[in-house]
N, CA, C and O atoms as a GROMACS GRO file, in nm:
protein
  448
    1UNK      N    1   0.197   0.223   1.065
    1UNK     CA    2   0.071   0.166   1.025
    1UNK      C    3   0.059   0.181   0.872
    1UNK      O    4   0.081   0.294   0.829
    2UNK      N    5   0.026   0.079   0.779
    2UNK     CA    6   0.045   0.122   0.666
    2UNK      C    7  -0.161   0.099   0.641
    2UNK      O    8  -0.253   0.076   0.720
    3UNK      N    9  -0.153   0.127   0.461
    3UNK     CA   10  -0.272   0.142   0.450
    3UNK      C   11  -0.289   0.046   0.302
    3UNK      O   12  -0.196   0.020   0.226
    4UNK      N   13  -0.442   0.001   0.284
    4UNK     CA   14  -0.459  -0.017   0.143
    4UNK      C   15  -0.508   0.047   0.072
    4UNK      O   16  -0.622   0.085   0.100
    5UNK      N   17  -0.446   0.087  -0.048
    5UNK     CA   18  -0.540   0.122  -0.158
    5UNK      C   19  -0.663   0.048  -0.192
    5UNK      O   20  -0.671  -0.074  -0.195
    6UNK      N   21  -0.789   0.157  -0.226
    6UNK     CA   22  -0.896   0.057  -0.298
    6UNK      C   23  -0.888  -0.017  -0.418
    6UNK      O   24  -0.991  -0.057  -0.472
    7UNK      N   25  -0.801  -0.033  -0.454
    7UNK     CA   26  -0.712  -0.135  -0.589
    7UNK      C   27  -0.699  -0.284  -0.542
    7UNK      O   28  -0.706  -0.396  -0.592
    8UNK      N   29  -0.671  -0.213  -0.389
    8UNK     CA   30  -0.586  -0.408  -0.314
    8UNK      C   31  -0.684  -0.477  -0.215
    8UNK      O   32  -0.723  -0.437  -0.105
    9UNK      N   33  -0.711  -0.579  -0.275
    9UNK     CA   34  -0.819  -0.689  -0.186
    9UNK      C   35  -0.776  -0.657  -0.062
    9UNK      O   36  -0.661  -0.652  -0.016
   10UNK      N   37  -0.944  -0.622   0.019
   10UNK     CA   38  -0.944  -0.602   0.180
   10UNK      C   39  -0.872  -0.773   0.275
   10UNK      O   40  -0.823  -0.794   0.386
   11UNK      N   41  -0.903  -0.854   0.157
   11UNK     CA   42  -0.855  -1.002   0.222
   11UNK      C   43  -0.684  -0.960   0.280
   11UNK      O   44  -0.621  -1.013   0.371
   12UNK      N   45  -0.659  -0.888   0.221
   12UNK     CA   46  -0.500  -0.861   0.251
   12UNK      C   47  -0.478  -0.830   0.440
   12UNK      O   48  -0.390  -0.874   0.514
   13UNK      N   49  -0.593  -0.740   0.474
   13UNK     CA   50  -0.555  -0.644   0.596
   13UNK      C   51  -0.536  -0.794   0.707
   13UNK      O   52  -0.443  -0.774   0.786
   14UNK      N   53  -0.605  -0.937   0.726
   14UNK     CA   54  -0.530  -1.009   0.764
   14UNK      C   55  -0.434  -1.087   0.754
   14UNK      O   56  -0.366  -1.128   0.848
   15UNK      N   57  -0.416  -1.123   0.596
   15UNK     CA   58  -0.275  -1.166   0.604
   15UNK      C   59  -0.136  -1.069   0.605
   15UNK      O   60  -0.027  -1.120   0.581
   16UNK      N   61  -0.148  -0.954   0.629
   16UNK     CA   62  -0.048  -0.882   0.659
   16UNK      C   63  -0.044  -0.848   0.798
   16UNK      O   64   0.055  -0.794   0.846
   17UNK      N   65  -0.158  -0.879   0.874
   17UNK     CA   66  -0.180  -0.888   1.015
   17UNK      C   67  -0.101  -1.014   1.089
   17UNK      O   68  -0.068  -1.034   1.206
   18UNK      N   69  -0.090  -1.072   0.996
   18UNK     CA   70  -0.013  -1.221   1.051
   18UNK      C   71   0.141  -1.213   1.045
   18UNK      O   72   0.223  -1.286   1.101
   19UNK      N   73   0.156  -1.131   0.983
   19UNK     CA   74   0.300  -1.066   0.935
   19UNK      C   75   0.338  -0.975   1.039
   19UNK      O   76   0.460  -0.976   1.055
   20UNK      N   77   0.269  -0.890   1.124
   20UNK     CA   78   0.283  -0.793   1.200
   20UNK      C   79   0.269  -0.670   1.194
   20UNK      O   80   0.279  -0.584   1.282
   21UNK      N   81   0.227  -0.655   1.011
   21UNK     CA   82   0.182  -0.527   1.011
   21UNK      C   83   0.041  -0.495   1.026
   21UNK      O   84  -0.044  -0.557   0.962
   22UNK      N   85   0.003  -0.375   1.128
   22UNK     CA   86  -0.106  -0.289   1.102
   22UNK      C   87  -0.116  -0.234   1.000
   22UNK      O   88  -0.038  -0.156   0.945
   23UNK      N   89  -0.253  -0.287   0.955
   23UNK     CA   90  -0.297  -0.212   0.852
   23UNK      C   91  -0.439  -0.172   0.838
   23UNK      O   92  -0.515  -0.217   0.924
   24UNK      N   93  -0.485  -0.102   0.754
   24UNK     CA   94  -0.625  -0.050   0.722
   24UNK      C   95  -0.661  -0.026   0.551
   24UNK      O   96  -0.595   0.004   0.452
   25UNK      N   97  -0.780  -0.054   0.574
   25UNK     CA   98  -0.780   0.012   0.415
   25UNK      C   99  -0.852   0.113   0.378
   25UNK      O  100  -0.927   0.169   0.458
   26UNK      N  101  -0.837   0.157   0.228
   26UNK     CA  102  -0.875   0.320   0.221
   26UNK      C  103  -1.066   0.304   0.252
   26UNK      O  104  -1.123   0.374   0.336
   27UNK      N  105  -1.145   0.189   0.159
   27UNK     CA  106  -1.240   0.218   0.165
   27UNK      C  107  -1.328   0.144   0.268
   27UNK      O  108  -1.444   0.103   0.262
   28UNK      N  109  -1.224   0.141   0.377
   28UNK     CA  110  -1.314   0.086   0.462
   28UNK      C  111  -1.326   0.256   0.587
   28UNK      O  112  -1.392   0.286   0.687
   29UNK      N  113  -1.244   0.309   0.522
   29UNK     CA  114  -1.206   0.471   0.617
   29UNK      C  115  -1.303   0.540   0.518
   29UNK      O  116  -1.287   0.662   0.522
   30UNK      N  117  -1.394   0.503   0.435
   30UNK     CA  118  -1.428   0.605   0.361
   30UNK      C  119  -1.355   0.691   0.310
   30UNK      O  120  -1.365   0.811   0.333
   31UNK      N  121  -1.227   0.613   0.192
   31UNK     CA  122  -1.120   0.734   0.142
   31UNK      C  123  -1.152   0.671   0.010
   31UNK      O  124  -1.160   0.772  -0.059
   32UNK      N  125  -1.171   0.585  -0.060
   32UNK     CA  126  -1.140   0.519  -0.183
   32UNK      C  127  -1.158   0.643  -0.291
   32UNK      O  128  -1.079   0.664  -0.382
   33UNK      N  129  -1.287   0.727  -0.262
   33UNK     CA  130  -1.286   0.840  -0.356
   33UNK      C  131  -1.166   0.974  -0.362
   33UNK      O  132  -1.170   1.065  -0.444
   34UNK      N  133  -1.098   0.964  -0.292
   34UNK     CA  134  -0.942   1.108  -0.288
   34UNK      C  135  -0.859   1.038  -0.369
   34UNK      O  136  -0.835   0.918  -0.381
   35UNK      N  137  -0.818   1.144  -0.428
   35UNK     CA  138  -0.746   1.154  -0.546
   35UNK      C  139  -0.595   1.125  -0.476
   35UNK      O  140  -0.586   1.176  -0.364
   36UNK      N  141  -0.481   1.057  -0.520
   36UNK     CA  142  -0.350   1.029  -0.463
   36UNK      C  143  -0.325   1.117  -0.374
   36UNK      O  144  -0.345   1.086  -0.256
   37UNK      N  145  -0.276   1.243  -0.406
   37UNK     CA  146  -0.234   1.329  -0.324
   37UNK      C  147  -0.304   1.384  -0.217
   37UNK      O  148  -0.241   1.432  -0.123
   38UNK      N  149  -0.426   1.382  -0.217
   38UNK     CA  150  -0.490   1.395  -0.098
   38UNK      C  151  -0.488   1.298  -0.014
   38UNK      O  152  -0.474   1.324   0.105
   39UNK      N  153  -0.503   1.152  -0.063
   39UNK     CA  154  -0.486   0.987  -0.022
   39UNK      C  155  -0.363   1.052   0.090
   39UNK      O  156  -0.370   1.068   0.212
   40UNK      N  157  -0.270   1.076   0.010
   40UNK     CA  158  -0.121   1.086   0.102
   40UNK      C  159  -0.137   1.141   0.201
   40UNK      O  160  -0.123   1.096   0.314
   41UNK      N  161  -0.177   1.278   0.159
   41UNK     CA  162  -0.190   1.409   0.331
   41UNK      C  163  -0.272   1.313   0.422
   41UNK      O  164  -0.216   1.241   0.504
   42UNK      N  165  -0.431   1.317   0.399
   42UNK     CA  166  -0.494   1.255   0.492
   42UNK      C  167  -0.408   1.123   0.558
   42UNK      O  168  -0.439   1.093   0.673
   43UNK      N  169  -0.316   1.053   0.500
   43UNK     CA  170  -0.318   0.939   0.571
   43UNK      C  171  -0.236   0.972   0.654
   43UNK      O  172  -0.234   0.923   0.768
   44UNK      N  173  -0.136   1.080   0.602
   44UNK     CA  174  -0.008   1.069   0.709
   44UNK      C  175  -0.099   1.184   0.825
   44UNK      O  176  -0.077   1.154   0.943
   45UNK      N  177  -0.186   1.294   0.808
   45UNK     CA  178  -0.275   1.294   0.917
   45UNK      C  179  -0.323   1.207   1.022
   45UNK      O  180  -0.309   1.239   1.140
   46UNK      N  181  -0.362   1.132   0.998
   46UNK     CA  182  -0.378   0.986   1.055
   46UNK      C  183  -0.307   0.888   1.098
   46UNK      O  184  -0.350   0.777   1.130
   47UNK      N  185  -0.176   0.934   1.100
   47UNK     CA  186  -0.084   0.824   1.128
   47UNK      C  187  -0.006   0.716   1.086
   47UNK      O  188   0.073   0.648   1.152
   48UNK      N  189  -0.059   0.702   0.886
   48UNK     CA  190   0.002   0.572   0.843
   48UNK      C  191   0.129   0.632   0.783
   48UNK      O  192   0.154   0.745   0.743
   49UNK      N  193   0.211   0.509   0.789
   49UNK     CA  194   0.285   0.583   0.700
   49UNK      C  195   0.343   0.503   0.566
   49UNK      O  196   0.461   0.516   0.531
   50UNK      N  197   0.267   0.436   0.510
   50UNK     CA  198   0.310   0.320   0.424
   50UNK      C  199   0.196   0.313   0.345
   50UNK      O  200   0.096   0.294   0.414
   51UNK      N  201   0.170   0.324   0.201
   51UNK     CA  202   0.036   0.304   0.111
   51UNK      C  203   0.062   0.168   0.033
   51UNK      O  204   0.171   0.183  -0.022
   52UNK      N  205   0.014   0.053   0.006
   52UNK     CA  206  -0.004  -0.039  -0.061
   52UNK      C  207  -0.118  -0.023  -0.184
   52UNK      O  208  -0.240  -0.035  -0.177
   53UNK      N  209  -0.011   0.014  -0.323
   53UNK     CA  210  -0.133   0.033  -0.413
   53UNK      C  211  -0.078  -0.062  -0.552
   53UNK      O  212   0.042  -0.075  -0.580
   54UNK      N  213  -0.167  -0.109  -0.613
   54UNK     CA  214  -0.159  -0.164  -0.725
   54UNK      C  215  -0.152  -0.045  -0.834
   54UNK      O  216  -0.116  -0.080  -0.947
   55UNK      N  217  -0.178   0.070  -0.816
   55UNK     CA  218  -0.168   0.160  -0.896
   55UNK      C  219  -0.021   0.201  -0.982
   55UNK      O  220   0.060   0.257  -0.908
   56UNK      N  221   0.016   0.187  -1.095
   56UNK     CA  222   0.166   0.195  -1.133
   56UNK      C  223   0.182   0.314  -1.154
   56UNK      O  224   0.299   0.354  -1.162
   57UNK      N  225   0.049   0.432  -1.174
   57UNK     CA  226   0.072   0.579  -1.218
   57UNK      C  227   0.050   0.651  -1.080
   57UNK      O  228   0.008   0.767  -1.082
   58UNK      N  229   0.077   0.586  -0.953
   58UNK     CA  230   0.052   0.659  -0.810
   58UNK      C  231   0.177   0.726  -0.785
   58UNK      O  232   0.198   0.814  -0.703
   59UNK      N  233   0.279   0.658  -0.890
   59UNK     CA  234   0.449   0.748  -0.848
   59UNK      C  235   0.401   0.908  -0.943
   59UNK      O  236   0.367   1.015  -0.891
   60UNK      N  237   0.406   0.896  -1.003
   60UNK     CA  238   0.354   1.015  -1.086
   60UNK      C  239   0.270   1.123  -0.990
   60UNK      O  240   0.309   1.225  -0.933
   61UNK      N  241   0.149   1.067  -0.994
   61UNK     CA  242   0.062   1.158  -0.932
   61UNK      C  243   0.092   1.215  -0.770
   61UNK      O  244   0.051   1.326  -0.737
   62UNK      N  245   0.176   1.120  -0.667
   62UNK     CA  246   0.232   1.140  -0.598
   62UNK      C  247   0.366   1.196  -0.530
   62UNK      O  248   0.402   1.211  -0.413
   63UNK      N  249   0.419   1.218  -0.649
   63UNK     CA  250   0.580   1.254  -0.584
   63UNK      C  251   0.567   1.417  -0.542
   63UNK      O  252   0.663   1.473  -0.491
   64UNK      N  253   0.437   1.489  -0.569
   64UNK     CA  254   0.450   1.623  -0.462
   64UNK      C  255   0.439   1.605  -0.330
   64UNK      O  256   0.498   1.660  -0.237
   65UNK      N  257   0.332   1.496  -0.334
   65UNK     CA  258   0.252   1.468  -0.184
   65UNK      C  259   0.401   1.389  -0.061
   65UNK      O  260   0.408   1.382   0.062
   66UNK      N  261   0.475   1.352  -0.147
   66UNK     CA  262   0.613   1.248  -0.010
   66UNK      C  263   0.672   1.320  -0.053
   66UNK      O  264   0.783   1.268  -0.041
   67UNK      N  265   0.694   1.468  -0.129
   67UNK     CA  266   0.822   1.556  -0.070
   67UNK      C  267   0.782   1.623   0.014
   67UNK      O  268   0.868   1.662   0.092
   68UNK      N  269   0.617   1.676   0.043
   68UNK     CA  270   0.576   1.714   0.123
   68UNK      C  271   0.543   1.609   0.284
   68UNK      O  272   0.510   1.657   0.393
   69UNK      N  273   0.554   1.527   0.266
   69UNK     CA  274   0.545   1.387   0.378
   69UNK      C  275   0.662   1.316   0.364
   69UNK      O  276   0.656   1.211   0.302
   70UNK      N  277   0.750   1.345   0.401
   70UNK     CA  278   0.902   1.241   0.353
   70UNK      C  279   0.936   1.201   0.425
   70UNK      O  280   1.058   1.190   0.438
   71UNK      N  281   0.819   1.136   0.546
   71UNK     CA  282   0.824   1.002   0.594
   71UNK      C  283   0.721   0.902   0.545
   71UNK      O  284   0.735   0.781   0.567
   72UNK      N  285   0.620   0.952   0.480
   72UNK     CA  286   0.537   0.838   0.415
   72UNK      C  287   0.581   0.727   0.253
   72UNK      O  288   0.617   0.765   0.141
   73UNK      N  289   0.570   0.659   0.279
   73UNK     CA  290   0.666   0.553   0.176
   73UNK      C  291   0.504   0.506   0.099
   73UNK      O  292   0.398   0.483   0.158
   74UNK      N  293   0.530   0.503  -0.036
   74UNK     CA  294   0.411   0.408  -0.157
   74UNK      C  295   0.504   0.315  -0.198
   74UNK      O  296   0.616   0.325  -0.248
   75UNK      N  297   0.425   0.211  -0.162
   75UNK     CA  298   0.430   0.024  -0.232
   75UNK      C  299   0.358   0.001  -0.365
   75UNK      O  300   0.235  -0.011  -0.367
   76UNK      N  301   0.423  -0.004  -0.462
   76UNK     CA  302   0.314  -0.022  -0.578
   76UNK      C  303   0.326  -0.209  -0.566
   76UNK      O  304   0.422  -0.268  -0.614
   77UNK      N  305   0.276  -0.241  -0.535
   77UNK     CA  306   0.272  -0.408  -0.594
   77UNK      C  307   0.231  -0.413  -0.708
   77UNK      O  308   0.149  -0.338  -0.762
   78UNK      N  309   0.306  -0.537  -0.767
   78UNK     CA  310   0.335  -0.605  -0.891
   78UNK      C  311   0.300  -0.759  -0.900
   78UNK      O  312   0.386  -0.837  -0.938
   79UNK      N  313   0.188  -0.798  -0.870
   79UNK     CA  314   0.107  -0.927  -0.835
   79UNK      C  315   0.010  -0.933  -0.945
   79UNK      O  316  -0.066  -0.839  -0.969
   80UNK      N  317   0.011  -1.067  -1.028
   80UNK     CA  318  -0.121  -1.086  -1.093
   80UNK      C  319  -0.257  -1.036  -1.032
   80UNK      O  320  -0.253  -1.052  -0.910
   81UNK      N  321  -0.382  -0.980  -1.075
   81UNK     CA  322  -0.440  -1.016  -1.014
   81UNK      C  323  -0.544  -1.152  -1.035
   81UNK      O  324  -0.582  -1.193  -1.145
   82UNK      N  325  -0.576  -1.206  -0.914
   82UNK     CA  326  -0.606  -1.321  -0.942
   82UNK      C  327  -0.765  -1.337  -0.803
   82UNK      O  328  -0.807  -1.262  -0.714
   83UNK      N  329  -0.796  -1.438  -0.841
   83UNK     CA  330  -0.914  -1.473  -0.747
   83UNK      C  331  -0.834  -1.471  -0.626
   83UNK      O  332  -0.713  -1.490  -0.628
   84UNK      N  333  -0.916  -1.444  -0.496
   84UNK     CA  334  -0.843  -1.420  -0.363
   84UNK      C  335  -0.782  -1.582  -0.312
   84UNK      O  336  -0.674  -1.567  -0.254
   85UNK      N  337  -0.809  -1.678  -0.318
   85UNK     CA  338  -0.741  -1.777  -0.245
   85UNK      C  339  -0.590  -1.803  -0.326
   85UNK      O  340  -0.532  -1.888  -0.259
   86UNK      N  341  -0.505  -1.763  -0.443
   86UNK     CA  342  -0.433  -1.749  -0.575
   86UNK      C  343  -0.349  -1.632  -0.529
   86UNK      O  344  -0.230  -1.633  -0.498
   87UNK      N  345  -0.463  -1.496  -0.530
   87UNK     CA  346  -0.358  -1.410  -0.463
   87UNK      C  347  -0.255  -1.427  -0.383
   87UNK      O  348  -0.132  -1.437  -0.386
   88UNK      N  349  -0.367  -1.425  -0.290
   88UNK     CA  350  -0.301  -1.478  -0.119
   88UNK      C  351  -0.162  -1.566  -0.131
   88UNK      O  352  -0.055  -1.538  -0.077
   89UNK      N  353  -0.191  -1.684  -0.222
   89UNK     CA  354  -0.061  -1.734  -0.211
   89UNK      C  355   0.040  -1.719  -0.262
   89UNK      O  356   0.149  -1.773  -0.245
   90UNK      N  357  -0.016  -1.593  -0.372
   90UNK     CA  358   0.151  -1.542  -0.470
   90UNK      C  359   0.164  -1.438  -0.360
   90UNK      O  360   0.276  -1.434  -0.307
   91UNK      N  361   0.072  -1.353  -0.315
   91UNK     CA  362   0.119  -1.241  -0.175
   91UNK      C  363   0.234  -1.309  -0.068
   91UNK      O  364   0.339  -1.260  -0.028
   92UNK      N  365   0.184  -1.415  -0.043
   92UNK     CA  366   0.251  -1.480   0.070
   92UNK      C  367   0.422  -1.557   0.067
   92UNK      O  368   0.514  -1.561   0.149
   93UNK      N  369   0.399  -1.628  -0.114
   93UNK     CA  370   0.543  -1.661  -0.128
   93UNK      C  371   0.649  -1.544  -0.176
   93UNK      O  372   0.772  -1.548  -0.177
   94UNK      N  373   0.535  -1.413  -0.223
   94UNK     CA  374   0.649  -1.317  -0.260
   94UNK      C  375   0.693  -1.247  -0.100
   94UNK      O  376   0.797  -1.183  -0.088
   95UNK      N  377   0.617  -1.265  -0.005
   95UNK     CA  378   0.662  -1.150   0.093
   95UNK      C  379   0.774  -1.277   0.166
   95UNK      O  380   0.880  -1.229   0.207
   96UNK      N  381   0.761  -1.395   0.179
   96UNK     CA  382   0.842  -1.445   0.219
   96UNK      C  383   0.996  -1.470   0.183
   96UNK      O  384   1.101  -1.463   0.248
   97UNK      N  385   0.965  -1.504   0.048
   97UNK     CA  386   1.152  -1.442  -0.018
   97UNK      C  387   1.173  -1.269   0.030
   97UNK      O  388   1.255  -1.231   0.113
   98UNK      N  389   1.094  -1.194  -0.035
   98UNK     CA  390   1.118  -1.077   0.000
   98UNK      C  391   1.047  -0.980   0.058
   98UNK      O  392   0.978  -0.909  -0.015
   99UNK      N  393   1.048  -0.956   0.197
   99UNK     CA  394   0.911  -0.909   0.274
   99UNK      C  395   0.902  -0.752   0.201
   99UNK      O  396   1.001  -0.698   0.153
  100UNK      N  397   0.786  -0.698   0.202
  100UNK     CA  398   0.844  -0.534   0.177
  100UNK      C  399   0.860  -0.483   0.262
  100UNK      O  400   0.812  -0.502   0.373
  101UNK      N  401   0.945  -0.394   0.219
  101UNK     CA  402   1.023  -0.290   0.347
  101UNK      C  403   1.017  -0.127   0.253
  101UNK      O  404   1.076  -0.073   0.159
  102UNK      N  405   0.920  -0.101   0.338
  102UNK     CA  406   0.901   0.087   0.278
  102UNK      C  407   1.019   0.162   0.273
  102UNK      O  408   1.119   0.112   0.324
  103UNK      N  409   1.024   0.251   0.230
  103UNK     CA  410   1.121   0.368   0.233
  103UNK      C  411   1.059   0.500   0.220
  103UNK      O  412   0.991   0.547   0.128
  104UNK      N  413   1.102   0.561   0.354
  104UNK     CA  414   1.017   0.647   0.364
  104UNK      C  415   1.057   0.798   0.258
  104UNK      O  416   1.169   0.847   0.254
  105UNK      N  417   0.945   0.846   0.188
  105UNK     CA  418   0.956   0.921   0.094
  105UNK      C  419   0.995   0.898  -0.037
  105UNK      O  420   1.036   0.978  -0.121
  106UNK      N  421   0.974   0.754  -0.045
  106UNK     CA  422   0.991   0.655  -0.167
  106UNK      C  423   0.882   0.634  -0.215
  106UNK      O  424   0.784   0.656  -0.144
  107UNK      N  425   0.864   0.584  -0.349
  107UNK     CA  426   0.767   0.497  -0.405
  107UNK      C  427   0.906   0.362  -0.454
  107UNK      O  428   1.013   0.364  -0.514
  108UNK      N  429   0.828   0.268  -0.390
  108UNK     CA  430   0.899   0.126  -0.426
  108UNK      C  431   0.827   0.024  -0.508
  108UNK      O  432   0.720  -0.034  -0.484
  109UNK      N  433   0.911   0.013  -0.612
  109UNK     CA  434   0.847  -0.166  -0.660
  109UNK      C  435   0.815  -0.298  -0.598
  109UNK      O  436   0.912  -0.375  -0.604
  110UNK      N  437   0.724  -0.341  -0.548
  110UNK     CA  438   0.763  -0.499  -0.476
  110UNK      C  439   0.616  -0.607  -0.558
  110UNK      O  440   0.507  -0.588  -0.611
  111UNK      N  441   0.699  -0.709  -0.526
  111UNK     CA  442   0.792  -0.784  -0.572
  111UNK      C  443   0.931  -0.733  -0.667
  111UNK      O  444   0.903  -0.695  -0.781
  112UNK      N  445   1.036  -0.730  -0.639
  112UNK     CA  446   1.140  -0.737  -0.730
  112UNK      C  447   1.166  -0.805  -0.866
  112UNK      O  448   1.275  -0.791  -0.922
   0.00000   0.00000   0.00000
């Protein structure tokens, strides 16, 4: 189950639903206020194991939290941001050349 950061439009949790992934987002769980590393524990508490954040300084602040969880994988996306119908469709042609695929106890770049 992966999760969103409060960085990444909630419009996302269905088009990644169409994709097949479960997902949730932080501030709809009442998390948007925890600081990364707590973000991490609680989620993998919970079961996710995949974070989707626009955040580029979440590798930093995070690499204690996935040696301590080194099955939970961070997605930083690399997407303009843009008005949601714009997003959506750079989200959609980037996951289709290249879907993301976590690694667990990684922080990954996607788009490539």
């Amino acid at each position: 189950m992966w999760l969103l950061d409060a960085n990444m439009d909630v419009h996302l949790l269905a088009l990644l639903q169409q994709f097949g992934q479960k997902t949730e987002a932080t501030t709809k769980r009442g998390w948007a206020a925890l600081n990364n590393g707590d973000l991490v524990s609680i989620a993998v508490k919970e079961g996710f194991t995949c974070l989707l954040t626009q955040d580029r300084l979440f590798a930093d602040a995070a690499a204690r939290a996935l040696k301590a969880h080194p099955k939970f994988a961070v997605v930083v996306v690399h997407l303009p941001q843009r008005l949601w119908p714009q997003y959506q469709e750079s989200f959609k042609a980037a996951w289709l050349k290249s879907p993301i695929s976590p690694t667990p106890g990684k922080v990954i770049h996607w788009p490539d």
